[in-house]
C-alpha positions in Angstrom: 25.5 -12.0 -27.9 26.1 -8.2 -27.3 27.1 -6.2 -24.6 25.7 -3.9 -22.6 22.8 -3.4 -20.4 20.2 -4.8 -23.2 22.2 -8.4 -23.7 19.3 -10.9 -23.5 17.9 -14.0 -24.9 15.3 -13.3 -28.2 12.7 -16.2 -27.5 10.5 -16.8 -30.6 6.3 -17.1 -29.5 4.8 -20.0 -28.5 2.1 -19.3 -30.1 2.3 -18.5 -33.9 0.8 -15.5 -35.8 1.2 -13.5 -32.8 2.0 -9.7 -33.5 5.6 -8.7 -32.7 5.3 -6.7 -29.3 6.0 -2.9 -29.4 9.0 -1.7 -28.1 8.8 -0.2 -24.0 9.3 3.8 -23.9 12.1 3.3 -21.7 10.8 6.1 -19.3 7.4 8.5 -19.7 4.7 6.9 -17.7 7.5 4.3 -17.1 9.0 6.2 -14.2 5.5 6.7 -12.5 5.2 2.6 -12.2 8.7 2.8 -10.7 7.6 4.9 -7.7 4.3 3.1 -7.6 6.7 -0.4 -7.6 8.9 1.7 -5.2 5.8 2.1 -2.9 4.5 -1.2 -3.0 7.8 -3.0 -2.2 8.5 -0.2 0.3 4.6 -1.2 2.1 5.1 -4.9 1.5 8.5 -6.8 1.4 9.6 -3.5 3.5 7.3 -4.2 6.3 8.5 -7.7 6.0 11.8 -7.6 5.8 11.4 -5.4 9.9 9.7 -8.8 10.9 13.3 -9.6 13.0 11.9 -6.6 15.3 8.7 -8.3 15.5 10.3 -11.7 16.4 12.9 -10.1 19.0 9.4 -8.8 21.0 8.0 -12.2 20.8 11.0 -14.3 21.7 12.4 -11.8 24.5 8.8 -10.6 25.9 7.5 -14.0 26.5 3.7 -13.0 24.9 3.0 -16.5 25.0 5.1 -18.6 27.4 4.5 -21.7 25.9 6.1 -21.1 22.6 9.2 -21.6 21.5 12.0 -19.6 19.4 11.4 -22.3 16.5 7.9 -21.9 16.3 8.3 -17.7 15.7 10.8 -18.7 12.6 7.5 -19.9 10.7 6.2 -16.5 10.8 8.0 -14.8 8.7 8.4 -17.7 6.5 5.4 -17.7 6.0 4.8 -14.1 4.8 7.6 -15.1 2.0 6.1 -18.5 1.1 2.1 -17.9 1.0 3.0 -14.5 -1.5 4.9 -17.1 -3.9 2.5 -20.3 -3.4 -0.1 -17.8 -4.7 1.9 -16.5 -7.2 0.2 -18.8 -10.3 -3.3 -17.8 -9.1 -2.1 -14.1 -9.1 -1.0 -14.6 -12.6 -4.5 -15.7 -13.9 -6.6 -13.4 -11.9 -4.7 -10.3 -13.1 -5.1 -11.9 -16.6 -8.8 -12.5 -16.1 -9.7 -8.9 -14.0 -7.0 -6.8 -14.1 -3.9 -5.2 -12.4 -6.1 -3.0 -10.2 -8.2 -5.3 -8.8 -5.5 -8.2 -8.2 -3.8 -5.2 -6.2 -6.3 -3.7 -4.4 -7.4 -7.1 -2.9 -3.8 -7.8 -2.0 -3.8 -4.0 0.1 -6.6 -5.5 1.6 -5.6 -9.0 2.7 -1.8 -7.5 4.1 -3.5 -4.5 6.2 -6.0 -6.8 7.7 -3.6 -9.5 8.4 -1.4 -7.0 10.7 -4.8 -5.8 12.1 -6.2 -9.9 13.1 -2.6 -10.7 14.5 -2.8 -8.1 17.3 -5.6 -10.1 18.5 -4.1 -13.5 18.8 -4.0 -15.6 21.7 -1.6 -18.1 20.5 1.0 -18.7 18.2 -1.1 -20.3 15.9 -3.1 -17.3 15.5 -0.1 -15.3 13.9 0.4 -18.5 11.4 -2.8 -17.9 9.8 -2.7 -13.8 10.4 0.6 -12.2 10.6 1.8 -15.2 8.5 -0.5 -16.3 6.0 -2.8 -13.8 5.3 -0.3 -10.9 5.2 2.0 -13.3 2.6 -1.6 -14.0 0.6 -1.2 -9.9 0.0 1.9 -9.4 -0.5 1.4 -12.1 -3.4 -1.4 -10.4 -5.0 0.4 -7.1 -4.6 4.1 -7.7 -5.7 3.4 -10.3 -8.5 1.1 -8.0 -10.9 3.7 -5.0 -10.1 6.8 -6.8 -10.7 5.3 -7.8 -14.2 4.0 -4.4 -15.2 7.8 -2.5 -13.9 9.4 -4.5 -17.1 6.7 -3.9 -19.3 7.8 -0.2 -19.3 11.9 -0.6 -19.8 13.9 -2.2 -22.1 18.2 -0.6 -21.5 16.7 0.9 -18.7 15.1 -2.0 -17.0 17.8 -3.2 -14.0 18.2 0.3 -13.1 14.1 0.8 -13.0 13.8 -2.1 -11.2 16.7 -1.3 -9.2 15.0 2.1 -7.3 12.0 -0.2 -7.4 13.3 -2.5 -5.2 15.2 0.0 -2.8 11.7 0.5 -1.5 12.0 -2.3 0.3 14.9 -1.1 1.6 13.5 2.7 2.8 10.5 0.6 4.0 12.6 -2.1 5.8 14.6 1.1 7.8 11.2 3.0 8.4 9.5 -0.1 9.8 12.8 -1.4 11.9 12.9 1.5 13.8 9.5 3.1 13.7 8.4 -0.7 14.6 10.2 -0.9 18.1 9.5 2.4 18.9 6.0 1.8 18.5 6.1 -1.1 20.6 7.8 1.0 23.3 5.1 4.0 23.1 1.7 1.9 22.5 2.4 -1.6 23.3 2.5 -5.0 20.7 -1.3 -4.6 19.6 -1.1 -1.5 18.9 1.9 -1.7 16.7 0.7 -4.6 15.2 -3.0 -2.5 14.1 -1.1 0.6 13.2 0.7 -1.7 10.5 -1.9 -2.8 9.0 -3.7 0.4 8.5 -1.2 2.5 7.0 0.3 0.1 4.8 -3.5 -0.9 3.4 -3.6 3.0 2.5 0.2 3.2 1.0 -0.5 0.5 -0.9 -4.0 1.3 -2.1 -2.6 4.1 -3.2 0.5 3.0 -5.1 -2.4 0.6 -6.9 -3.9 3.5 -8.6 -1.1 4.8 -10.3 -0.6 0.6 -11.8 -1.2 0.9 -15.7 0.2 -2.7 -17.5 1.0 -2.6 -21.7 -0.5 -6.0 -22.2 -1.9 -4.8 -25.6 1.3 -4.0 -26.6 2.7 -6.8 -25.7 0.3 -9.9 -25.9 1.9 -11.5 -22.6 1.1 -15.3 -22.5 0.3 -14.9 -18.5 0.1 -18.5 -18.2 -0.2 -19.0 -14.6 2.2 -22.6 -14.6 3.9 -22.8 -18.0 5.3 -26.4 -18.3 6.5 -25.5 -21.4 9.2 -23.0 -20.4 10.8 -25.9 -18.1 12.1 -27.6 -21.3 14.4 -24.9 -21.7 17.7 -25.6 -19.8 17.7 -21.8 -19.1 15.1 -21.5 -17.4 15.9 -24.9 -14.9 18.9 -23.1 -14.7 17.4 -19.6 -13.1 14.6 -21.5 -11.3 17.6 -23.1 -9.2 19.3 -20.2 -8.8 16.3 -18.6 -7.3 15.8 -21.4 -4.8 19.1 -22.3 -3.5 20.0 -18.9 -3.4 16.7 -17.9 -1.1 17.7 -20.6 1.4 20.5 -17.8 2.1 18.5 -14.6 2.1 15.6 -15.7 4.3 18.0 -16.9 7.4 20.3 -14.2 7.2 17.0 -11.2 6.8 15.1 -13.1 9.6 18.4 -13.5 12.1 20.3 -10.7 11.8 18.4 -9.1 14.5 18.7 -12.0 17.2 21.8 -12.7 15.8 22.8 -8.8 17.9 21.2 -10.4 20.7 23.0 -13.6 21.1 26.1 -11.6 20.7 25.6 -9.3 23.4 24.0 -6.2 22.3 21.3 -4.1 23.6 17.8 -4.2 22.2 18.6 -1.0 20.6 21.6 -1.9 19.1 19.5 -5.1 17.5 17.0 -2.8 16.0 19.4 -0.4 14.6 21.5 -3.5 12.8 18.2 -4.5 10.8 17.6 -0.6 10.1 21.2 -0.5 8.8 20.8 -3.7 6.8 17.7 -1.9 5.1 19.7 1.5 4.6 22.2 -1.1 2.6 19.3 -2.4 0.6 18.3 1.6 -0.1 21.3 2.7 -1.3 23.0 -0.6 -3.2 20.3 -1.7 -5.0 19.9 1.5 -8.0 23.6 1.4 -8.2 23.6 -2.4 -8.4 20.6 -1.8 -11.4 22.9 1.2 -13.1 26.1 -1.8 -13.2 23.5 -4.4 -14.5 21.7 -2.3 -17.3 25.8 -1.1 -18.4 27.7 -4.7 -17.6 25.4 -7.8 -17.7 22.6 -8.5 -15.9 23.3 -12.3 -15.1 27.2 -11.5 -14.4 26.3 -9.3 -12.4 23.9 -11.3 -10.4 26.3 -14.4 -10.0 29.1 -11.7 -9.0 26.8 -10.5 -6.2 25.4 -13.9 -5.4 28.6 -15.5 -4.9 30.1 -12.2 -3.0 27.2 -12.7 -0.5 28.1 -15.8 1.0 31.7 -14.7 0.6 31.2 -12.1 3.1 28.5 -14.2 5.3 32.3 -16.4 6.3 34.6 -13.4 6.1 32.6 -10.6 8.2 29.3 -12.1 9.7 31.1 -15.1 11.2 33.3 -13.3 13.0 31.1 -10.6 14.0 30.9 -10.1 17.9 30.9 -6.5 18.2 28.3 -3.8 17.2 30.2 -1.8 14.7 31.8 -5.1 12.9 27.9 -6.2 13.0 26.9 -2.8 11.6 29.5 -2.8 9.1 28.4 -6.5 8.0 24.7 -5.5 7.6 25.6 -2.6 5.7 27.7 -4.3 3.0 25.2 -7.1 2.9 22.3 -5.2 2.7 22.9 -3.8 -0.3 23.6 -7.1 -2.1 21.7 -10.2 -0.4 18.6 -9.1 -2.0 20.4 -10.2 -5.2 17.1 -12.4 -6.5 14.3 -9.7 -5.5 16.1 -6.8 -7.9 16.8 -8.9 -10.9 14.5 -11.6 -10.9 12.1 -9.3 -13.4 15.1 -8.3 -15.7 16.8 -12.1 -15.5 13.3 -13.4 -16.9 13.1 -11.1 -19.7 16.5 -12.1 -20.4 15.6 -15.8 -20.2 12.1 -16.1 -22.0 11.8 -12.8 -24.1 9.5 -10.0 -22.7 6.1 -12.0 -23.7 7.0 -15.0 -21.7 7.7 -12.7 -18.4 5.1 -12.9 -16.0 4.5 -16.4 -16.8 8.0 -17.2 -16.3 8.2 -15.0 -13.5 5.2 -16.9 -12.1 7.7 -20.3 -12.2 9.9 -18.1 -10.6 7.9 -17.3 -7.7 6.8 -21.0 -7.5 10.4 -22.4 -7.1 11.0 -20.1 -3.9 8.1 -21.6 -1.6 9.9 -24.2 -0.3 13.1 -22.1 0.6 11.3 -19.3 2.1 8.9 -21.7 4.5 11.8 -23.7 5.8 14.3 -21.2 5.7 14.3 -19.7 9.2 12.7 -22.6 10.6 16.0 -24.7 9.6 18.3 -21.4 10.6 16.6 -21.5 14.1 17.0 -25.6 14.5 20.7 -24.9 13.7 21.1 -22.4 16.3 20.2 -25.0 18.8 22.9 -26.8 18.1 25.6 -26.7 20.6 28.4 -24.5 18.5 31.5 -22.5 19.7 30.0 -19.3 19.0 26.0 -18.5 18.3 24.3 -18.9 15.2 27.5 -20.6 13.9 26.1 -23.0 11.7 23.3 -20.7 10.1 26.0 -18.4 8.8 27.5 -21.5 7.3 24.5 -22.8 5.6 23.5 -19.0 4.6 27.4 -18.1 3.5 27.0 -21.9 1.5 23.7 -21.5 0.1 25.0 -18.5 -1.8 28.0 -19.9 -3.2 26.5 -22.8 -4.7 23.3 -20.9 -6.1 25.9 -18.6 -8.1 27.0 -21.4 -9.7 23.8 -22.0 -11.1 23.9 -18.4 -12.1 27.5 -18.8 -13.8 25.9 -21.9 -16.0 23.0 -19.7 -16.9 25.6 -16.8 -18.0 27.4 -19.6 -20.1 24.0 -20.4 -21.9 22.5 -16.8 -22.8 26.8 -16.4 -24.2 25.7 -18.5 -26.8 22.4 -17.5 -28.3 21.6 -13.9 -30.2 19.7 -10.8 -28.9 17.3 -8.4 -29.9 17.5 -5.0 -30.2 15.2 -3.7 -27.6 14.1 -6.6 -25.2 
């Protein structure tokens, strides 16, 4: 095993006679897929991850009087789940038409979900719109991207994928705080239309500049690989992945009503999910630069395990803005741990050919997690507890612990086996 920012696992094909892939330029063209990654993550999981401003209006406004808090949670879960159920289709349509196409029907499917949901009448409405449908394209957007970002770097690749992700981090800020003000200046509808519009253009856009290396590379794009689960590293990352995303989803969907149970203003709730997302900005290229220099899987059990640390020692006991503040800050930059390194880990795992269909696994093993997620966080805030949201930062601050020790196992494996030069 070597050290250094390209320690990974050399995975011999599947299939045999299969031409050794070229080596990635490690920059070039490279860094114009990072800002077109940057863009897509900053239109899609950016958008997203303001969805606590969207679920503050609809628990606090009383849009539709019948509902309850619960029912909201399944919202946003849904935008996470529906993009990872449709993960292994994604796979084989980009294999079968392309990166552009995949994409471009993905900008499609997210602007017009935003567009249908400022039409609904009933809860049930934003299930299948601001839920489902806008999940269905992020799927089709984020999958093919995520793939092609790695394709491009080999010592490079965490801190690539690193500014990458920080788009969801500028996009999570923008959207938090241009969201609510929205909102305040045109109403809920119109928000909601606005949103749909402009990140169907951003992303469109972004789409254009998408150029994959497949015949350099010979990918297997294997849409469910059964195969791969043999391999005790790869069970290994898979659980990682969905323990750990237990964590992320109630802490990135709660944090905003979290302020509000608390006692701060409506304001102040906003400005803790912008602050969160300024986190996410800043820590994730400097959490890429430690990974490509240190170890990519140390690093993310480190992170993964700090999370929950700081979930007991700062979120807990959290009661006033600026302790709030501080705590979304910190964990900004780090809960995002899966989203940053999940394209790096997999390379690491299965060798660079074996990515997207590993990543494809990886994408399947989070569905579960990111449906129930909030819905479980929001059924434990009903439970009568000393102070509010008690038991959800004890099953986020848990869920993270015990998924770096998945991570930790996984470390112990790749110790013990060789590594390429380049992948």
């Amino acid at each position: 095993m070597s050290h250094g920012g390209t320690s990974v696992l050399e995975q011999q094909p599947l299939e045999p006679n299969v031409p050794v892939a070229e080596p990635p330029p490690d920059g070039g063209y490279g860094w114009v897929i990072v800002g077109s990654c940057f863009t897509v993550n900053c239109f899609s999981w950016g958008v997203t991850a303001a969805f606590g401003v969207y679920l503050s209006e609809y628990v606090s406004s009383g849009v539709f009087p019948a509902a309850r808090p619960l029912e909201y949670g399944l919202i946003g879960g849904l935008n996470f789940c529906c993009a990872m159920l449709l993960a292994p289709a994604a796979t084989s349509l980009t294999r079968k038409f392309g990166v552009h196409a995949v994409m471009l029907a993905g900008s499609l499917l997210q602007g017009s979900g935003y567009v249908a949901a400022s039409f609904a009448s009933a809860p049930w409405h934003l299930y299948l719109s601001q839920g489902a449908l806008v999940g269905a394209g992020i799927g089709l957007l984020v999958v093919p991207s995520t793939a092609v970002l790695s394709q491009w770097f080999a010592a490079k690749r965490s801190v690539a994928n690193g500014v990458a992700s920080a788009g969801s981090g500028v996009g999570g800020a923008a959207f938090a705080w241009g969201t609510a003000a929205l909102i305040r200046s045109c109403g809920l509808a119109w928000s909601l239309r606005i949103t749909g519009l402009v990140t169907m253009a951003a992303n469109g856009a972004a789409t254009l500049l998408a150029r994959d290396r497949n015949r350099h590379i010979n990918p297997t794009q294997l849409g469910f690989d059964v195969g791969l689960l043999r391999r005790r590293e790869v069970v290994l990352l898979l659980l990682w992945a969905f323990v750990s995303m237990f964590g992320y989803i109630v802490l990135l969907f709660s944090l905003s009503d979290y302020a509000l149970q608390v006692g701060l203003s409506s304001s102040q709730a906003t400005d803790v999910v912008g602050l969160l997302n300024i986190g996410t900005a800043v820590g994730r290229p400097v959490i890429g630069i430690v990974s490509d220099r240190w170890s990519r899987t140390v690093t993310a059990c480190a992170l993964t395990f700090l999370c929950g640390v700081i979930c007991f020692a700062l979120w807990i006991p959290a009661n006033s803005f600026g302790l709030t503040a501080a705590f979304a800050v910190l964990c900004g930059a780090i809960l995002g741990i899966f989203w940053m390194t999940i394209g790096p880990l997999c390379v690491e795992v299965a060798g660079l050919r074996n990515l997207q269909s590993l990543l494809s696994l990886s994408w399947a093993a989070v569905v579960v997690p990111t449906a129930l997620a909030e819905v479980i966080g929001l059924r434990l805030r009903e439970i009568p507890a000393p102070r509010p949201y008690l038991y959800a930062q004890i099953f986020a601050g848990l869920a993270y612990m015990i998924a770096s020790i998945f991570m930790f196992a996984l470390w112990r494996v790749i110790q013990r086996r060789e590594t390429p030069a380049w992948l």
